[in-house]
Structures are given as structure tokens and as C-alpha cells.
Backbone as CSV, one residue per row, in Angstrom:
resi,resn,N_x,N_y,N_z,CA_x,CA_y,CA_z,C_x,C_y,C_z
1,UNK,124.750,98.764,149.203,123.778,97.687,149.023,124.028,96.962,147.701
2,UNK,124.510,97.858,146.095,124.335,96.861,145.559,125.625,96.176,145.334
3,UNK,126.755,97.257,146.414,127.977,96.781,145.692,127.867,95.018,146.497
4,UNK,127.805,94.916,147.301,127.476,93.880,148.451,126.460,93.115,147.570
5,UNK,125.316,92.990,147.129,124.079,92.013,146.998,123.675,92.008,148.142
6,UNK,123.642,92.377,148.996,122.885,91.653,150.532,121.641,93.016,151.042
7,UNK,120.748,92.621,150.138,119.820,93.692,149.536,118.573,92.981,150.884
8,UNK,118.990,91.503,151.742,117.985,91.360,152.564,118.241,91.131,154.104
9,UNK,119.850,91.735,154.418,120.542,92.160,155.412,119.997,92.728,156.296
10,UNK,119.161,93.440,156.158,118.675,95.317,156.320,117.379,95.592,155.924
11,UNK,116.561,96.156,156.210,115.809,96.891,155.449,116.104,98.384,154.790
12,UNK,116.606,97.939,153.992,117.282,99.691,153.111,115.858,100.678,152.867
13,UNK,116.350,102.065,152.662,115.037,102.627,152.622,115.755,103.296,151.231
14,UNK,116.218,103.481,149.927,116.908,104.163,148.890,116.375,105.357,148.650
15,UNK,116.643,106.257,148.100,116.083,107.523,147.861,116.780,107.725,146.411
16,UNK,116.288,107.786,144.953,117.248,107.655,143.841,117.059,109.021,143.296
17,UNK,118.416,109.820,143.078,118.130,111.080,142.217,118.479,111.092,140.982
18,UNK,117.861,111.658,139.735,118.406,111.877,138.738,117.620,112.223,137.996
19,UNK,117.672,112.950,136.878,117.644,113.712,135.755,116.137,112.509,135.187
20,UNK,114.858,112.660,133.977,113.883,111.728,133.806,114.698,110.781,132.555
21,UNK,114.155,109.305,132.893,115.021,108.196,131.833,116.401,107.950,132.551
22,UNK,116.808,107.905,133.392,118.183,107.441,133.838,118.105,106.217,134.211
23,UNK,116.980,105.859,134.456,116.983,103.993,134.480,116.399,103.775,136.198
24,UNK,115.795,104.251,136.962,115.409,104.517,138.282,113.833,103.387,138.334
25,UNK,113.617,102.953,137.589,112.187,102.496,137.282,113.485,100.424,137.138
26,UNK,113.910,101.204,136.475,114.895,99.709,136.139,115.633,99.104,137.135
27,UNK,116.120,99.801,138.211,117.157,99.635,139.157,116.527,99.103,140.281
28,UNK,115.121,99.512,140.363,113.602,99.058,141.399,113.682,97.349,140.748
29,UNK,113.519,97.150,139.748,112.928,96.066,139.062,114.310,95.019,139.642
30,UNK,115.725,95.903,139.354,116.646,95.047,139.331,116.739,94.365,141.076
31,UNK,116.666,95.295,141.719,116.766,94.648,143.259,115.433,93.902,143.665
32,UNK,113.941,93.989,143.217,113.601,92.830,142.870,113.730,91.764,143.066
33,UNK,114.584,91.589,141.847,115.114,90.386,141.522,116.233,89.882,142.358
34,UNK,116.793,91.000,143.148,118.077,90.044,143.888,117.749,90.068,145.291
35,UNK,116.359,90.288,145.464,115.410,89.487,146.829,114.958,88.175,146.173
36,UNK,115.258,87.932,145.343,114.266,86.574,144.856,113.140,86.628,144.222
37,UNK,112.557,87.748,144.158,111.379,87.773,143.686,111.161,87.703,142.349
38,UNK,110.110,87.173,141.597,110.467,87.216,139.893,109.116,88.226,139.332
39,UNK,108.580,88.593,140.169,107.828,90.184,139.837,108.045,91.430,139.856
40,UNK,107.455,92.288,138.803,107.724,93.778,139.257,107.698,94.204,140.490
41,UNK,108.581,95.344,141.313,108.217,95.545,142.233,106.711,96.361,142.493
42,UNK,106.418,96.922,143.572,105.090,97.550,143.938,105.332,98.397,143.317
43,UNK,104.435,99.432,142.621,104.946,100.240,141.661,103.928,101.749,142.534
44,UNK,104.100,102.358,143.368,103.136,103.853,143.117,103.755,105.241,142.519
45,UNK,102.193,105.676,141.838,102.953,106.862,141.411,102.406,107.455,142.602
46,UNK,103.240,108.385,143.093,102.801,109.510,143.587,101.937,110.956,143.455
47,UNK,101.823,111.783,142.138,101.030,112.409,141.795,99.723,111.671,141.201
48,UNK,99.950,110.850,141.073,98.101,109.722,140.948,97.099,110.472,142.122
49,UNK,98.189,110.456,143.382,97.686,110.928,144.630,97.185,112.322,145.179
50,UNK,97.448,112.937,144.390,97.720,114.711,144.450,96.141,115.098,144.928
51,UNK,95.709,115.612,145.601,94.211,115.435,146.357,93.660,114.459,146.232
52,UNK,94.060,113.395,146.454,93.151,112.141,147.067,94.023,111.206,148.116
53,UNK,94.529,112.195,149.018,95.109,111.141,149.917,94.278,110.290,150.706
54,UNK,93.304,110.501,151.038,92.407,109.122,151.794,92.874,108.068,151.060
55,UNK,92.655,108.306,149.607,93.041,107.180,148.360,93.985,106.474,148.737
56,UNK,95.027,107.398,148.954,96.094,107.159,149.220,96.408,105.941,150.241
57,UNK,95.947,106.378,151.300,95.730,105.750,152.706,94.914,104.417,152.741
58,UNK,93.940,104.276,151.889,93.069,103.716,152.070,93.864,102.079,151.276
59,UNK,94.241,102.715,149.921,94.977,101.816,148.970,96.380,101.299,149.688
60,UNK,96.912,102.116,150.159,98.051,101.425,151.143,98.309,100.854,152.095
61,UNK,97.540,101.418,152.727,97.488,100.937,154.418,95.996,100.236,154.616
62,UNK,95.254,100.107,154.007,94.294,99.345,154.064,92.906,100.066,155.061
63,UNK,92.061,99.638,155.133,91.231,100.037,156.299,90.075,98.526,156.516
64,UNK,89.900,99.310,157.938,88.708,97.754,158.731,87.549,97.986,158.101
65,UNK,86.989,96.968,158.610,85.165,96.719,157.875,84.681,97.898,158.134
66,UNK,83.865,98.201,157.422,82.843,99.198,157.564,83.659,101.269,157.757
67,UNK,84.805,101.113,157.274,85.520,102.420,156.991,85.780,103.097,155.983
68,UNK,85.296,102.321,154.619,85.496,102.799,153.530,84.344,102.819,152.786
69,UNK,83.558,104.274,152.700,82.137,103.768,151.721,82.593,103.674,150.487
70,UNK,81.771,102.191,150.062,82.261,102.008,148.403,83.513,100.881,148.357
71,UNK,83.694,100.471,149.698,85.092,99.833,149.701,84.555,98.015,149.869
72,UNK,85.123,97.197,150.409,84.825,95.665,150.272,84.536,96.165,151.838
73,UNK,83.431,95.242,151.607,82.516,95.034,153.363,83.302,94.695,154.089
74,UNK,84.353,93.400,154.117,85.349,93.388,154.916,86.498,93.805,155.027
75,UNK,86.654,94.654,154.336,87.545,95.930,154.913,88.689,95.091,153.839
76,UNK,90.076,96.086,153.871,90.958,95.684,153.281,92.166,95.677,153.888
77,UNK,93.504,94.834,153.886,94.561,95.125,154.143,95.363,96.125,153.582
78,UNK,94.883,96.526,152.223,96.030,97.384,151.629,97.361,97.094,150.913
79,UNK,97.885,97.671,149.939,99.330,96.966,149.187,100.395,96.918,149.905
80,UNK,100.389,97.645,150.414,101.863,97.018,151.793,102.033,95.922,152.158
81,UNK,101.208,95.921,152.954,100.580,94.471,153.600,100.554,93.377,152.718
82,UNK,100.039,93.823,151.550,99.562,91.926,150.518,101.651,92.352,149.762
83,UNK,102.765,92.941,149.925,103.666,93.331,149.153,104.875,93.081,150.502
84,UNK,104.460,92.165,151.632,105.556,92.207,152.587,107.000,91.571,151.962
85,UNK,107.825,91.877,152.629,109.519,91.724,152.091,109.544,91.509,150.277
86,UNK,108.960,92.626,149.664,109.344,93.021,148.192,109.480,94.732,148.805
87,UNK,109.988,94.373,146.728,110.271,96.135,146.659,108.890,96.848,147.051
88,UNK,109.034,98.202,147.238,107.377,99.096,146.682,108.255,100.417,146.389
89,UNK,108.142,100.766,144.894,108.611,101.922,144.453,107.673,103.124,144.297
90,UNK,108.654,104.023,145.342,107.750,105.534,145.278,107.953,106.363,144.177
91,UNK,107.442,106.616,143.080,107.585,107.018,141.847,107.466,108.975,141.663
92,UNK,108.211,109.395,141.862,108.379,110.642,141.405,107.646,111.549,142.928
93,UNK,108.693,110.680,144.633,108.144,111.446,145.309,108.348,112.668,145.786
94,UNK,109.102,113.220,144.675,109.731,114.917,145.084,107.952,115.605,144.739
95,UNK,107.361,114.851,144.179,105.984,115.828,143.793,104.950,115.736,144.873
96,UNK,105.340,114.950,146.350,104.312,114.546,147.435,104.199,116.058,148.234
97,UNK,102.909,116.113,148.203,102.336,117.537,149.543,102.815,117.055,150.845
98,UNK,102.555,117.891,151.482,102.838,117.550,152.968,102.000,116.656,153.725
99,UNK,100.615,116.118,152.907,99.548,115.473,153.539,100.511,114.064,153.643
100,UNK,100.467,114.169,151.743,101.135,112.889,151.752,102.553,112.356,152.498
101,UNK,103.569,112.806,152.693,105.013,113.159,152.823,104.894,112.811,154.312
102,UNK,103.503,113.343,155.357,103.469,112.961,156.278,103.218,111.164,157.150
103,UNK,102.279,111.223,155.957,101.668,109.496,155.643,102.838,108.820,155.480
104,UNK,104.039,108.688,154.822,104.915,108.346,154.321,105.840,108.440,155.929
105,UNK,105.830,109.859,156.642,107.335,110.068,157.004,107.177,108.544,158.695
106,UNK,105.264,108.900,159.224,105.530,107.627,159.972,105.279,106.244,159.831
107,UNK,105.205,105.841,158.372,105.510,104.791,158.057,106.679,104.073,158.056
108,UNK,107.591,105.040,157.582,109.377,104.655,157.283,109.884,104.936,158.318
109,UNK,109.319,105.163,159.850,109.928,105.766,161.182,109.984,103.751,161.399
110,UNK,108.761,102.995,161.100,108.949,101.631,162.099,108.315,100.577,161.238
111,UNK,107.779,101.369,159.702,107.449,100.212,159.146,106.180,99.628,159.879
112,UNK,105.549,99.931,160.230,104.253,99.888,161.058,102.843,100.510,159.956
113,UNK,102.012,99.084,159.682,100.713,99.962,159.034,99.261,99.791,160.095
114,UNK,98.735,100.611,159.880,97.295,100.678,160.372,96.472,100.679,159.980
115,UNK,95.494,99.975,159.480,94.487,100.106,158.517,93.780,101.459,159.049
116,UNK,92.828,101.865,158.178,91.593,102.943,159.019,91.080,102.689,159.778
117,UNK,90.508,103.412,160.475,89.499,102.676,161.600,90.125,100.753,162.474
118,UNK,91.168,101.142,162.124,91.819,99.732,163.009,92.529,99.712,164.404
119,UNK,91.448,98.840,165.051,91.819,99.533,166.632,92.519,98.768,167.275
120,UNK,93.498,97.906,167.110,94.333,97.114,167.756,95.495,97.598,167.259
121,UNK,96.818,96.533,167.188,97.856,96.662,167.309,98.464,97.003,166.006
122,UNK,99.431,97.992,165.560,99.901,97.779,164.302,100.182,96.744,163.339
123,UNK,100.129,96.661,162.335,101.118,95.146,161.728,102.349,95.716,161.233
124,UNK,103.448,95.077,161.265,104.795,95.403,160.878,104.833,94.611,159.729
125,UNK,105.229,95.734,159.118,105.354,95.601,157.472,106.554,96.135,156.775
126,UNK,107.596,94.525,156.775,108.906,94.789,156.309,109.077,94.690,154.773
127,UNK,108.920,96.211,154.439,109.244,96.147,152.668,110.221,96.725,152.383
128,UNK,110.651,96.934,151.143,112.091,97.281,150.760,111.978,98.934,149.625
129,UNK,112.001,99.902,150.922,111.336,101.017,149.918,112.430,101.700,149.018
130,UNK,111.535,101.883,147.637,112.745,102.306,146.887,112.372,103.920,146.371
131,UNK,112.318,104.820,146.800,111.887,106.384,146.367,113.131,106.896,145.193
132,UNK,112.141,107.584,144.244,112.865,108.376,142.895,112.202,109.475,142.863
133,UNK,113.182,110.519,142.098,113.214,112.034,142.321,114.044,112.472,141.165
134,UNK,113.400,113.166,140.181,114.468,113.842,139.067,114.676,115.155,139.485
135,UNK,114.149,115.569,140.691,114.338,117.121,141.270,115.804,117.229,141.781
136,UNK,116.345,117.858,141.469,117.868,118.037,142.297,117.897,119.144,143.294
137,UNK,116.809,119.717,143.801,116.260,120.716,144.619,115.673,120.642,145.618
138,UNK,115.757,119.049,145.863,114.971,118.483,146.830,114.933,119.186,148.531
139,UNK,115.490,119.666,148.678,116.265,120.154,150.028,115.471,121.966,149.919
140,UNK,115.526,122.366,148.561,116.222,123.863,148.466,114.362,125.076,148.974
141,UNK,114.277,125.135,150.101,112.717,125.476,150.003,112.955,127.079,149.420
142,UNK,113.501,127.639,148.724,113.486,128.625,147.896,113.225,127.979,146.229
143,UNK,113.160,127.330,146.295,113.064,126.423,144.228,111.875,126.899,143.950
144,UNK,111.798,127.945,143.090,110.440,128.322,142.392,109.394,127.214,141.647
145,UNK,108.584,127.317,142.167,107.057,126.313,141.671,107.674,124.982,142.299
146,UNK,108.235,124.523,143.009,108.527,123.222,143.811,107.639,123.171,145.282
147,UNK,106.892,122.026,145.558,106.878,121.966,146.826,108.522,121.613,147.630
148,UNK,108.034,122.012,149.208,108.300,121.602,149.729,109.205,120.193,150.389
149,UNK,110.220,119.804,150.319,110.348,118.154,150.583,111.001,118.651,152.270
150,UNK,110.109,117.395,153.617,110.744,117.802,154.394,111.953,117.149,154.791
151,UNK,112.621,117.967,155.739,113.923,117.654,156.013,113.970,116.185,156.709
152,UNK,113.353,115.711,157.741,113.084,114.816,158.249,112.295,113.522,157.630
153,UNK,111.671,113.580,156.456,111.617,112.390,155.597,112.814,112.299,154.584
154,UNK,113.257,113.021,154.088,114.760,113.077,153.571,115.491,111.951,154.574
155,UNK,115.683,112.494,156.051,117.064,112.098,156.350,116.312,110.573,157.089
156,UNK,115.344,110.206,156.906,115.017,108.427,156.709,115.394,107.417,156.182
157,UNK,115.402,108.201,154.659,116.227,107.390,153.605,118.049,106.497,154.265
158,UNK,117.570,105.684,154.014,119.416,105.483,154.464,120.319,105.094,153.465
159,UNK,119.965,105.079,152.630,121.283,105.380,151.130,120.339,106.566,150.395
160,UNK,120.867,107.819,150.053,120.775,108.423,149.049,121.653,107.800,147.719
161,UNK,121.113,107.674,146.417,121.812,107.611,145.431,121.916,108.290,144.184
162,UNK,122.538,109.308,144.200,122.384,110.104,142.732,122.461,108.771,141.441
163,UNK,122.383,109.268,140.437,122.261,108.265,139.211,122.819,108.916,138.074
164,UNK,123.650,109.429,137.466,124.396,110.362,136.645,123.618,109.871,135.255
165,UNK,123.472,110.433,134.485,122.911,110.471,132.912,123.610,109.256,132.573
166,UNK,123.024,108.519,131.245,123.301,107.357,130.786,124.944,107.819,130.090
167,UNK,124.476,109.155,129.514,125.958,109.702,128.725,127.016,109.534,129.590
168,UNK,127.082,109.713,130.987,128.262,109.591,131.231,128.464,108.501,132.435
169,UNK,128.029,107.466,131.999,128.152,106.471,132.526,128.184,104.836,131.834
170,UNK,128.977,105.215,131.132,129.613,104.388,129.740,129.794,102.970,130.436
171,UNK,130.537,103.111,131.219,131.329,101.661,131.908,130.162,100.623,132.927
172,UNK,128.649,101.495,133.002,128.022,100.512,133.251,127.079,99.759,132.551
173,UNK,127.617,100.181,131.434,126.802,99.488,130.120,126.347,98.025,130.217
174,UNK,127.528,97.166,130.650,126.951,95.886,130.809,126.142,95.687,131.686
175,UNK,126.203,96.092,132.747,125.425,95.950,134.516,124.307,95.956,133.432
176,UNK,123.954,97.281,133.272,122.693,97.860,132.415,121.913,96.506,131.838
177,UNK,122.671,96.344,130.380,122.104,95.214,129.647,121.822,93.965,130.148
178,UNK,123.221,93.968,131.093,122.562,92.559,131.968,121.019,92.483,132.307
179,UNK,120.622,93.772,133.120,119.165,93.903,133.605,118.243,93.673,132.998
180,UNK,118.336,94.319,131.413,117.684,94.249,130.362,117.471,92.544,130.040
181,UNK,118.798,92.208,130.031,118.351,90.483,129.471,117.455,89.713,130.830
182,UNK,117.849,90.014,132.065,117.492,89.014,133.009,115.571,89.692,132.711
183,UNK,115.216,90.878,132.631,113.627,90.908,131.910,113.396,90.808,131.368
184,UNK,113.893,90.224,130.121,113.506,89.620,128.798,113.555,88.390,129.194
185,UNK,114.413,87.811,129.748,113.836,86.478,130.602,112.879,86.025,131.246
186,UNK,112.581,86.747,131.504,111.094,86.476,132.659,109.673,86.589,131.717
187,UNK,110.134,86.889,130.297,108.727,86.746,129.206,108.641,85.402,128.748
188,UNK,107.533,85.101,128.812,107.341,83.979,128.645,107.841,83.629,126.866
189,UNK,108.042,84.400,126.177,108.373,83.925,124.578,109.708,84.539,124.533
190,UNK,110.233,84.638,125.561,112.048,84.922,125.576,112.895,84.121,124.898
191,UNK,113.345,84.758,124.050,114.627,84.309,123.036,115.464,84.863,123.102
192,UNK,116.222,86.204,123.536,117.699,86.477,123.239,118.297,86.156,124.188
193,UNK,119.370,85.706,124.289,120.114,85.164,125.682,121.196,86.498,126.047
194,UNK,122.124,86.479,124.890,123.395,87.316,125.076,123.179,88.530,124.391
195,UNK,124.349,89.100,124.225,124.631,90.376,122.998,125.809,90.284,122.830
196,UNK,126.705,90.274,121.457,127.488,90.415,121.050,128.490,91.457,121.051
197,UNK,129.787,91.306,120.671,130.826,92.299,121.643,130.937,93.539,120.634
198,UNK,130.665,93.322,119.349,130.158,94.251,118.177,129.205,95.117,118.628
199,UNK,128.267,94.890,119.131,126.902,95.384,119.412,126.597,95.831,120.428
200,UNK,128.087,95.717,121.570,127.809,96.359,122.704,129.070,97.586,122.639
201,UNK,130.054,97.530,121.783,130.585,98.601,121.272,129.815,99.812,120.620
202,UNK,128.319,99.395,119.778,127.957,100.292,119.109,127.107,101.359,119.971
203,UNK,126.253,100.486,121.032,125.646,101.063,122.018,126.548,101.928,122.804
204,UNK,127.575,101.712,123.387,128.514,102.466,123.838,128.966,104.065,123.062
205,UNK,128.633,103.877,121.828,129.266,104.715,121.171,128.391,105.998,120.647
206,UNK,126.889,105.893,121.110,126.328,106.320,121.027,125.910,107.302,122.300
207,UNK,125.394,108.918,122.192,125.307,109.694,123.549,123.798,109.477,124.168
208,UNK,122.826,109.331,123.468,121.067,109.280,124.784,121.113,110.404,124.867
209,UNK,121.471,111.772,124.131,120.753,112.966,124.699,119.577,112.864,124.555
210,UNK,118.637,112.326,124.140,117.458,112.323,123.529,116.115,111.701,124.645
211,UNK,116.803,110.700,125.031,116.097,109.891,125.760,116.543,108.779,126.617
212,UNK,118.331,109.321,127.149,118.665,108.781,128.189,118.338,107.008,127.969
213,UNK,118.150,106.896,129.556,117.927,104.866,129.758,116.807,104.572,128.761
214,UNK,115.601,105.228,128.701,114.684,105.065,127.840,114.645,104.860,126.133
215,UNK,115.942,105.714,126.026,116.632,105.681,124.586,116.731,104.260,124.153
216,UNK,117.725,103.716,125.353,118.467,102.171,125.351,117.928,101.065,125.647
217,UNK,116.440,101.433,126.052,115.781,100.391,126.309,114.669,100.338,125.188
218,UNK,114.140,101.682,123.988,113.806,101.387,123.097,114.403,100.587,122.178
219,UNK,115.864,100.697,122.036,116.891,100.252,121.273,116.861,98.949,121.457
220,UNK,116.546,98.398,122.500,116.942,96.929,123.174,115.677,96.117,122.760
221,UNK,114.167,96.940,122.556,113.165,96.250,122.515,113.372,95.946,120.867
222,UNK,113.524,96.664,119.846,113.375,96.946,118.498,114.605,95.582,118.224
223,UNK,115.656,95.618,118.909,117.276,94.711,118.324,116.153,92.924,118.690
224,UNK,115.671,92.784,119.796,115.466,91.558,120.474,113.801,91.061,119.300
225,UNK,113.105,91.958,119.046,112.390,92.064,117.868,112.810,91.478,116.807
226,UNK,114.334,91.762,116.810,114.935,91.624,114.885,115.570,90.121,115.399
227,UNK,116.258,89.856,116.080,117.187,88.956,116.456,116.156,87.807,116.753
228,UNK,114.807,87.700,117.430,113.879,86.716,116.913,113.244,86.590,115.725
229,UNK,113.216,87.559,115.151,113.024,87.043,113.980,113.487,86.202,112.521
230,UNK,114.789,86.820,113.172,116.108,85.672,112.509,116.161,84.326,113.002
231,UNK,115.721,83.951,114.058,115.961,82.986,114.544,117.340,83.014,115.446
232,UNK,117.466,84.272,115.892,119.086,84.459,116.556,118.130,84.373,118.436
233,UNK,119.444,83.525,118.941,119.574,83.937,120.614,120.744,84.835,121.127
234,UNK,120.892,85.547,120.135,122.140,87.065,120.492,121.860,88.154,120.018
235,UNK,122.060,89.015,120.394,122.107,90.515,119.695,123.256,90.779,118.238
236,UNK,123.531,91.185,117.569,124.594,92.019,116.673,124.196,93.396,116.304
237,UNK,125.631,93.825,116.228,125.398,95.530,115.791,124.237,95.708,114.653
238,UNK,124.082,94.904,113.646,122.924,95.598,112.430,121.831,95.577,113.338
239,UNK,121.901,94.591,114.627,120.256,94.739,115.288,119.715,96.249,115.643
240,UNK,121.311,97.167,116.284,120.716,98.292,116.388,121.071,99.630,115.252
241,UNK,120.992,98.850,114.284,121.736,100.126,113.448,120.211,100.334,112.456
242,UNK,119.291,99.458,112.141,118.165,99.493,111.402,117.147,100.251,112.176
């Protein structure tokens, strides 16, 4: 999908693994953007949900008039529905119970939502799901203190993508920063355009044991900080060396 761009070919369902801070929150944002869209994608966490799946249900899939006490009199569609052909990122769903996991597994069978209490026909709801997982155990139902993940929402996904640590993935440094600049673009008081070839050597040269993508994206907020304040539309190495 991304070697291609043709991110609206298909409805991809991604499943992203990796280690926490590898940039999985960023990579949601980035395909996004190469649907056209110039918003974050749908963002859920998943343990938000952890005994309150009605919540769950109710907030997603919506429900009809008079099904939700406490809810809008005329009932709601739900974020799916108001989020058709964008991203909606499932945020850390190696931590979903089986309540939830189930909610999930016949959704991604047809893309079909139902509100509560909604007695007609499904609505088809083509979104672009993007699921993340720092569990590498996902599969293993012996993993001490892990739920469960089942086998059959697993094999839905139709790209699995591991995501290797920022450390050893040097050579996608630019992809990376690119991402970084095209969301610094989208702020409305955006000033840095580029980064300099000094300054993308220094980043390179540095490991993120510490804090991985998150490391590099503190780094990126603090340099774009200094570089407006100079009155610069580029990055340079002193941006990240202070």
C-alpha cells in the first residue's frame, strides 16, 4: 500500500506491530493525508473501553432514538458513520477483551454498522482501518498476563506490518521528516519548510534508545521552535544540538 500510494484502491484493513514510540500514531496521520484528507485520522483508544463496551458500541456504531438513556433523543449515528472513507485508528488493540474484539471482528467481516436498536438495513461504512499493537505475542495464548487476541480477527487484517525501532531504521529518516514537515504544515503559524543536509546527518547519528519516534519528534518540535525564532524557514544542526 504505501509502496504504491493507492491507499484508495482497496479498502486496506493494516494491523501495525512494534515496540511503544516507533511512529504507528504517525504513519495513521501519514495515510491520512494520502486519501486527501487534511485531518487527523479517527483516533480510538482501545483500553478507554475496558468495561464499557456498550460505550463502546454506542460511540461507534451509533444507536436509534430512544436506545440510549442519557444519549440525544434522536438517537445517534456514531464515529464511523460521521468518519466514512478516512482513516479510524485502533490504538493499542492487542489490549481488546473478547467483548470488544468481537464488536470489531463483524465489523471488518463487511464494513457494515448498525446502530442499537436499529431495525432496518445496515449502512456500509467504507473506512480505512488502521490497528497498532506493541505486543509481539499477539498470536501466543500461553503469554503470561496477556489477553487473548483471536485468531480470526488477526487474519482480517490484510497487510500485517511490523515497524522495526527507529535505531535501526536509519534510511527512513527522510520519509520520516518528510511526515513531520507535511504536519507542521497543516498549523496554521507554520514556518519551517525544509531541513538542512547538516541537520539531517546529525539526527541520523544519533540512537532513540530512550524514546524511539517520540525521541525525534520531541527533537523536531524544540529545532522548529528555534528556527522560528530566528526567523529561519529551515532546520540546521545547532537547531538540534541546544
Amino acid at each position: 500500500v504505501l509502496a504504491t500510494g493507492n491507499v484508495t484502491d482497496r479498502i486496506p484493513k493494516l494491523l501495525l506491530l512494534g515496540e511503544t514510540g516507533v511512529g504507528k500514531t504517525l504513519l495513521a496521520r501519514y495515510l491520512q493525508l494520502r486519501c486527501g484528507f487534511d485531518k487527523n485520522p479517527l483516533h480510538v483508544s482501545i483500553p478507554e473501553f475496558l468495561g464499557k463496551e456498550d460505550m463502546f458500541e454506542y460511540k461507534l456504531f451509533g444507536y436509534a432514538a430512544g436506545n440510549y438513556t442519557g444519549g440525544k433523543p434522536e438517537g445517534d449515528h456514531g464515529l464511523l458513520l460521521e468518519n466514512v472513507c478516512r482513516v479510524v485508528f485502533l490504538d493499542e488493540i492487542g489490549e481488546a477483551n473478547a467483548e470488544l474484539q468481537a464488536k470489531l471482528l463483524t465489523f471488518l467481516d463487511h464494513f457494515e454498522v448498525r446502530p442499537r436498536g436499529w431495525n432496518k438495513d445496515p449502512f456500509y461504512c467504507p473506512v480505512m482501518i488502521v490497528a497498532a499493537t506493541n505486543r509481539t505475542d499477539l498470536l501466543d495464548k500461553n503469554a503470561k498476563g496477556q489477553r487473548v487476541f483471536r485468531n480470526d480477527l488477526y487474519r482480517r487484517f490484510t497487510d500485517i506490518l511490523p515497524i522495526p525501532p527507529l535505531r535501526e531504521r536509519k534510511q527512513d529518516f527522510e520519509f520520516i521528516l518528510d511526515c513531520l514537515l507535511q504536519r507542521e504544515s497543516m498549523n496554521p503559524n507554520a514556518f519551517v519548510q525544509e531541513i538542512g543536509a547538516e541537520a539531517l546527518t546529525e539526527l541520523k547519528a544519533r540512537d532513540y534508545k530512550d524514546g524511539n519516534f517520540r525521541e525525534l519528534e520531541d527533537l523536531f518540535r524544540k529545532a522548529c521552535r528555534l528556527a522560528h525564532r530566528d526567523d529561519r524557514p529551515y532546520l540546521i544542526k545547532a537547531d538540534f544540538e541546544k
